[in-house]
Wavefront OBJ file of the C-alpha trace (Angstrom):
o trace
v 30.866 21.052 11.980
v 27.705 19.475 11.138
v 26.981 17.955 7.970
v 24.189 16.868 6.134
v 23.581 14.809 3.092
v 23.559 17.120 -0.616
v 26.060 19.417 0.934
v 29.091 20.854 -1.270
v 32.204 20.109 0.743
v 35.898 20.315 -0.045
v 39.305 18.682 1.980
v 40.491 21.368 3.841
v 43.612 21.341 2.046
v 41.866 20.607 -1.267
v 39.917 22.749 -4.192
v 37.968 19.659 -5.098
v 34.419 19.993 -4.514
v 32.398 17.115 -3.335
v 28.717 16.232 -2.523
v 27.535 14.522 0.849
v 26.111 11.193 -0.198
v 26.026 9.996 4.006
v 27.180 10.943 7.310
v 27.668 8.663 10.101
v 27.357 10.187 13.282
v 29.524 13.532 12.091
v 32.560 11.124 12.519
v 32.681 9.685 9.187
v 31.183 11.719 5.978
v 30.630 9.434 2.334
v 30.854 11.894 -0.483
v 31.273 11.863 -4.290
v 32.963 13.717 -6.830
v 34.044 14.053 -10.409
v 37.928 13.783 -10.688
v 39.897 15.557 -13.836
v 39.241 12.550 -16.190
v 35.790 12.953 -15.694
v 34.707 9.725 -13.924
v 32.621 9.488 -10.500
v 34.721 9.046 -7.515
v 33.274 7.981 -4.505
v 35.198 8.256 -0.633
v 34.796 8.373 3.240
v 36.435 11.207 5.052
v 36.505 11.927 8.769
v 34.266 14.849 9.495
v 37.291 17.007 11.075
v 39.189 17.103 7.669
v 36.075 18.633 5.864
v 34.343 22.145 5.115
v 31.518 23.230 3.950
v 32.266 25.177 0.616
l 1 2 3 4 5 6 7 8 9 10 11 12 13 14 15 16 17 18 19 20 21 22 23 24 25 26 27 28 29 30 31 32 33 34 35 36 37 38 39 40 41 42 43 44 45 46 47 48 49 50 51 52 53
């Protein structure tokens, strides 16, 4: 699956949805996300563990 910087993603086995900050190559995928205490969190995911929500 292709992704593209702005998109709203989630971990497949996750409900958390995240924004595409930078994707290298489709391998790799930077996003960023608000977590329950309210504070930015920022993480690299591999591509394959990703959807599009």
């Amino acid at each position: 699956m292709k992704f593209q910087k702005d998109d709203i993603v989630k971990l497949k086995d996750s409900e958390t949805k995240m924004t595409v900050t930078s994707v290298d190559n489709n391998e790799y995928v930077s996003c960023k996300w608000i977590n329950r205490l309210g504070h930015e969190m920022h993480g690299q995911f591999p591509g394959k563990l990703l959807t599009k929500n």
